[in-house]
C-alpha positions as CSV (number, residue, x, y, z in Angstrom):
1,X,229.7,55.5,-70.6
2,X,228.9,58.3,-73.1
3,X,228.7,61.6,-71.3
4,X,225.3,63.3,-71.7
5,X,225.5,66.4,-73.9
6,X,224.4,69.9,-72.6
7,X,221.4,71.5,-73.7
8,X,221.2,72.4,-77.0
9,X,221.7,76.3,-77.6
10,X,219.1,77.6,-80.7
11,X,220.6,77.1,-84.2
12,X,224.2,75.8,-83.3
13,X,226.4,74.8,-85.9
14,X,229.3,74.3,-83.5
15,X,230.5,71.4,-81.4
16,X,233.2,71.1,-79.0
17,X,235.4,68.1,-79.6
18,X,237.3,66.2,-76.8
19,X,239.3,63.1,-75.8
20,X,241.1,63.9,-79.5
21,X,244.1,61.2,-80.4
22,X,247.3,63.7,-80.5
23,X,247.6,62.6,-84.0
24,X,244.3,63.8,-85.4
25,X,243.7,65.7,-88.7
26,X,241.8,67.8,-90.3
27,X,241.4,65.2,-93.4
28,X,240.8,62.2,-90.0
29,X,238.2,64.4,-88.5
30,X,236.3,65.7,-92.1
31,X,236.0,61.9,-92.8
32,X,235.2,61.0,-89.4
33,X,231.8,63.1,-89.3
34,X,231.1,62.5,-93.4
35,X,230.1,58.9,-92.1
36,X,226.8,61.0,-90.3
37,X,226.1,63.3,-93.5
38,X,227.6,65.9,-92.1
39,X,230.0,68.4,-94.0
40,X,232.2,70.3,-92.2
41,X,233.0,74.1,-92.4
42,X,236.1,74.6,-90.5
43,X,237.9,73.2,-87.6
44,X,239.7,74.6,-84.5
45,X,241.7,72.9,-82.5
46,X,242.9,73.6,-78.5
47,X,246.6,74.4,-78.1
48,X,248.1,75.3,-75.1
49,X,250.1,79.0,-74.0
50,X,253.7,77.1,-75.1
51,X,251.5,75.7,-79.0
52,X,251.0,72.2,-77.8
53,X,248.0,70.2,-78.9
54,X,245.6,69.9,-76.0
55,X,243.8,67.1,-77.3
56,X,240.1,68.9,-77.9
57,X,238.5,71.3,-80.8
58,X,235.9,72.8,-82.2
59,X,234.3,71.9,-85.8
60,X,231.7,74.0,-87.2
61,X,229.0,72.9,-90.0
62,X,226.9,74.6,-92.6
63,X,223.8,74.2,-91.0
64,X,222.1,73.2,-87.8
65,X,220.3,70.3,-89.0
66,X,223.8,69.3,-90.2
67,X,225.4,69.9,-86.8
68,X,222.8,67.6,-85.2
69,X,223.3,65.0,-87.5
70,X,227.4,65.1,-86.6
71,X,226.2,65.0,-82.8
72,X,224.9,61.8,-83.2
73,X,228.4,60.6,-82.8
74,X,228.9,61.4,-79.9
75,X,231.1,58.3,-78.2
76,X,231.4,56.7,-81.1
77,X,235.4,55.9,-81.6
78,X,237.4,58.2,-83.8
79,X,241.5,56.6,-84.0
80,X,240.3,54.1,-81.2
81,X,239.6,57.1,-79.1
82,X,235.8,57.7,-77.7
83,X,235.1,61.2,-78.7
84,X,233.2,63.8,-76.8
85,X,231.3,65.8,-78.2
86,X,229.1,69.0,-77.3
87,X,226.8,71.9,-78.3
88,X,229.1,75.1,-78.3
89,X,227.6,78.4,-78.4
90,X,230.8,80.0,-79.5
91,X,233.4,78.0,-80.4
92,X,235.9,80.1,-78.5
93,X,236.0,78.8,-75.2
């Protein structure tokens, strides 16, 4: 099943992104979240110490209303992978 997402903090334009298909983009991702409406700002993605991909991210939107929209697709598949996505207050965690 689709894990529940955390409580929503006031006015966040960032989610945390996980269960990520090593060979993710930024261009896969942009696309992936333009199917909800929802442009996206930047993207950061989870590397290990040693530079590897760890498989997660953050992507940030323009607005809050925007970034809501994006969470809606939350366990839908993204390169046959469920995603998981979450509120982030930060992004840098």
């Amino acid at each position: 099943g689709v894990t529940a997402m955390s409580e929503k903090p006031e006015g966040c334009v960032i989610l945390f992104m996980g269960n990520l298909s090593f060979d993710i983009d930024e261009e896969t991702v942009t696309k992936f979240f333009a199917n909800a409406d929802a442009e996206v700002k930047e993207i950061r993605w989870c590397n290990r110490k040693d530079g590897t991909f760890k498989g997660c991210g953050f992507v940030e939107f323009w607005k809050p209303e925007v970034c809501e929209k994006a969470a809606a697709l939350n366990g839908k598949n993204l390169m046959e992978r469920p995603i998981r996505l979450d509120w982030s207050s930060s992004g840098s965690h």
